[in-house]
C-alpha positions in Angstrom: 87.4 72.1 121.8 90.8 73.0 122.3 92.3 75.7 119.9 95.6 76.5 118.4 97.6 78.3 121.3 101.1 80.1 120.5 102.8 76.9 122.0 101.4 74.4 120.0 101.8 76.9 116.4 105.3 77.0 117.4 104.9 73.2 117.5 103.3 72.5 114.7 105.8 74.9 112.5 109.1 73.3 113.6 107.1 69.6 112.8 106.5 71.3 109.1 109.7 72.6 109.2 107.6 75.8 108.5 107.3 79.7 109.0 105.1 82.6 108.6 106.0 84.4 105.2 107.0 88.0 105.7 106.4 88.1 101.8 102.7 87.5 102.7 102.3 89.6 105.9 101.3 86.2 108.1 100.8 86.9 111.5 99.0 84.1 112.8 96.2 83.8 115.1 97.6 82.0 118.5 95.2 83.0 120.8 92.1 81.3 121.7 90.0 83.9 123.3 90.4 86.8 120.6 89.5 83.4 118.3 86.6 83.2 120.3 85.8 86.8 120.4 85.9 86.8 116.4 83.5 84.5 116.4 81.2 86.2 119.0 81.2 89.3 116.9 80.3 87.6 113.7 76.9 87.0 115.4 76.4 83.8 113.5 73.5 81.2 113.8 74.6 77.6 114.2 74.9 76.3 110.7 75.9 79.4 109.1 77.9 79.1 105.6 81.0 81.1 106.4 83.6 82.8 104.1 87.6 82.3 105.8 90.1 84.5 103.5 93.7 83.2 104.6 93.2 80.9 107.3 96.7 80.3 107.8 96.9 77.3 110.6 93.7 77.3 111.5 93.0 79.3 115.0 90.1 81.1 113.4 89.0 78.3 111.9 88.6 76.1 114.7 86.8 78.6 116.6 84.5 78.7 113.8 83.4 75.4 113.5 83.1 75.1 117.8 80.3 77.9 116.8 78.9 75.0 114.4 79.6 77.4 111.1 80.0 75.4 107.7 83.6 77.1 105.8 84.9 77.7 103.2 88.6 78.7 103.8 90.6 80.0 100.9 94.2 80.4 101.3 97.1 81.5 99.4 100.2 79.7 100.9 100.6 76.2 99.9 102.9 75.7 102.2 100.4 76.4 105.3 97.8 74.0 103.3 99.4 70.9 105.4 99.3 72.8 108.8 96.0 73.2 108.2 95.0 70.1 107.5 96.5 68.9 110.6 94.7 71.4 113.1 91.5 70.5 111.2 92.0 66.4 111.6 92.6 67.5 115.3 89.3 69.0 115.9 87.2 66.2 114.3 85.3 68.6 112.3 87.2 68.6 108.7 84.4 67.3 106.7 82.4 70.7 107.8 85.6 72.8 105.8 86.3 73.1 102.1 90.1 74.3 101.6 90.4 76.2 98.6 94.1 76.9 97.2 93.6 80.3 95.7 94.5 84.5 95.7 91.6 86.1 97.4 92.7 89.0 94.7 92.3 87.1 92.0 90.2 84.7 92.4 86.7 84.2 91.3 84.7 85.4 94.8 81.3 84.7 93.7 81.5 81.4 92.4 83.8 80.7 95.6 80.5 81.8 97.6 78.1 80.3 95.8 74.4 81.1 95.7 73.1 81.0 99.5 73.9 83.8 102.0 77.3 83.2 103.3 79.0 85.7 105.9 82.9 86.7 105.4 85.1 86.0 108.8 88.7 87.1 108.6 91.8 87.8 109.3 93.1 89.6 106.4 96.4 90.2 105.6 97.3 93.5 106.1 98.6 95.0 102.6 95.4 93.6 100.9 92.8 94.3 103.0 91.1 96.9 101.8 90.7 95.5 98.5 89.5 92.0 99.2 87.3 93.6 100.9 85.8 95.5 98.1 86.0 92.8 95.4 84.0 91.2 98.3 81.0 93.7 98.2 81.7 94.7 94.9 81.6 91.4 93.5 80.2 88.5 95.9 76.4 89.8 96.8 75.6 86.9 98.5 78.1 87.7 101.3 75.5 89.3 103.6 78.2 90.5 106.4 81.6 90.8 107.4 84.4 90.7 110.5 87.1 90.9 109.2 90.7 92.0 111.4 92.5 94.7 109.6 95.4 97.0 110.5 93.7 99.6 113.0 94.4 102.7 110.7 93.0 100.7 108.1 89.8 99.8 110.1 89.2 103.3 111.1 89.1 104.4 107.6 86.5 102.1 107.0 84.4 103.4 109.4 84.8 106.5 109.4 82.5 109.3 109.7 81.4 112.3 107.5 84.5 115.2 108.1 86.5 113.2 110.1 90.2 113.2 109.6 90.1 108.7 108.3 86.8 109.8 105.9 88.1 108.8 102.5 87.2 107.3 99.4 87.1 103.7 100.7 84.5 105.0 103.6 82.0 105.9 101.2 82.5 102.9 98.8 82.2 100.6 101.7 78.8 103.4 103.0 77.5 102.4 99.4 77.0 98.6 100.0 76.3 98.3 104.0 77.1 100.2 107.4 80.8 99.5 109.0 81.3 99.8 112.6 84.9 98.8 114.6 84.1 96.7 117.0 87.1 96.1 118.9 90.8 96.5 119.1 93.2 93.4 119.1 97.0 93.9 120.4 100.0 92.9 118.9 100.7 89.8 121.9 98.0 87.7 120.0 100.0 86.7 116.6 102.7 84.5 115.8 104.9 86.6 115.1 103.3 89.9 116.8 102.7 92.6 114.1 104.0 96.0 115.0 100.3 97.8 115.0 97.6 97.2 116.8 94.5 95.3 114.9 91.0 96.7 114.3 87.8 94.3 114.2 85.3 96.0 111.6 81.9 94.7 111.0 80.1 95.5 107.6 76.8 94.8 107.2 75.1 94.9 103.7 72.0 96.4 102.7 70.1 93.9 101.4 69.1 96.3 98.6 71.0 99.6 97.3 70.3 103.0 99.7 71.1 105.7 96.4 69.4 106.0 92.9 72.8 105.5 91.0 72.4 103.9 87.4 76.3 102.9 87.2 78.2 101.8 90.2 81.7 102.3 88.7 80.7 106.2 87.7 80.2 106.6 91.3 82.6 105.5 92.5 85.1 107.6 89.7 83.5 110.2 91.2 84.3 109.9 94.7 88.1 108.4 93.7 88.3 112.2 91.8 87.4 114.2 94.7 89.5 112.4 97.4 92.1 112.4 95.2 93.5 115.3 96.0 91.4 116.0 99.4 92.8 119.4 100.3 91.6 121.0 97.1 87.8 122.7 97.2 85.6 120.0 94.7 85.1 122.8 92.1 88.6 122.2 91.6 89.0 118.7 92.4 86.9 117.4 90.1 88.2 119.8 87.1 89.7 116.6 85.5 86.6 114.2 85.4 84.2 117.0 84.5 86.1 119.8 82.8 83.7 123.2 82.4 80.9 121.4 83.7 82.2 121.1 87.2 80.7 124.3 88.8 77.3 123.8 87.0 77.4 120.1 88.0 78.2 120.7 91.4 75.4 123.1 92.0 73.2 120.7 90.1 74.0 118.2 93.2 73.3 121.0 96.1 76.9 120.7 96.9 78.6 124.0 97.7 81.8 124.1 95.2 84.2 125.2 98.4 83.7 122.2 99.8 86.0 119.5 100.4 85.3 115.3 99.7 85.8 114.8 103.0 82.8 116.9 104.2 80.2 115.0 101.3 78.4 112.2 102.3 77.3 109.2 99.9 73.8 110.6 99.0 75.4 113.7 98.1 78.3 111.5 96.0 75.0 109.9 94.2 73.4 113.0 93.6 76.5 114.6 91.5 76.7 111.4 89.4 73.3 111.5 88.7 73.6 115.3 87.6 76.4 114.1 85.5 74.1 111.6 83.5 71.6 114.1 82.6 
């Protein structure tokens, strides 16, 4: 199959009369191998029911259905919505692709998904990454994995290890649901037009059932927004304005040393301080 190249985007936006949004962040796709590389990564198994948030003109998109994956590809930008359906028609295969016209941050994700597994294979836009992602695991189970490109910074954050400099509140929110690993780099020269960062590829791969005893996901996670919120203070003061007098006594409740910092708690820890907070 032959996939969108830079030349024939170029092409295919003057025909439209057509060009990426800055409003939207659109860098698109325009090379075939990192396509194909996505693809790889995403370890999928011919047949496999695929999530596509902002598809744009479809370079990822065709690469997906060469690997024989069944989409779903929601996208924001009416105006890319006929550019897509072109590059589709041109690859035979756009009876195996449901276009959705919707706001990945708004829009209903689960029902999107529906009920069988269905893996998540993106290139997000960079401003909302991180929280498509979330609503993703937060709010569409049946998405067993994801690749999604993000900003580089972004995707080190996400991956992150315990006491490293990128460990944050997202890395242990994203630690809650599944393990996230960078599995590549992708340079500026590969979009139309070429961003100014470099990319990150992250993998997440969900649990298929919960690693900590937690009986409220959203006090959790308060928790761990309270402590990174201001990172440089020790927790015994950090958390003053969730807990109050309680903190110290909470704290060593948890087995968690009051002088330390979030950064240096990992998510079991994070579980057992809500759990002390329940009692």
């Amino acid at each position: 199959m032959i996939l969108p190249t830079a030349t024939s985007i170029r092409a295919l936006l003057a025909e439209h009369g057509a060009a990426p949004s800055r409003a939207l962040g659109q860098h698109f796709l325009a090379d075939p191998n990192t396509a194909r590389r996505i693809v790889r990564l995403a370890d999928l198994e011919p047949g496999a029911r695929v999530l596509e948030i902002g598809p744009g003109v479809g370079s990822l998109t065709a690469a997906l259905l060469e690997a024989d994956a069944r989409i779903t590809a929601l996208e924001l930008d009416r105006h890319v919505l006929p550019l897509l359906d072109a590059v589709l028609e041109s690859t035979g295969m756009a009876d195996r692709v449901n276009v959705v016209h919707g706001d990945a941050m708004t829009a209903d994700l689960a029902a999107i998904c529906g009920e069988s597994p269905v893996i998540c294979v993106s290139n997000l836009p960079y401003n909302v990454a991180t929280p498509i992602v979330m609503r993703l695991l937060n709010e569409a189970p049946n998405v067993t994995r994801l690749l999604v490109m993000v900003q580089r910074e972004v995707g080190e954050r996400m991956a992150a290890k315990v006491g490293g400099r990128e460990y944050g509140a997202v890395t242990v929110k994203i630690a809650f649901h599944g393990v996230a690993r960078m599995v590549g780099t992708v340079a500026p020269s590969v979009f139309l037009p070429p961003p100014k960062v470099d990319s990150a590829l992250v993998r997440i791969d969900r649990y298929p059932q919960s690693v900590v005893d937690v009986s409220s996901r959203e006090a959790l996670f308060g928790i761990i927004q309270t402590g990174f919120a201001q990172r440089r203070k020790m927790l015994r003061r950090a958390l003053v304005p969730l807990f109050g007098d309680r903190t110290l006594e909470l704290l060593e409740a948890a087995g968690i040393d009051p002088a330390a910092r979030a950064e240096t708690i990992e998510l079991e820890s994070w579980a057992a301080l809500a759990r002390a907070a329940e009692a």
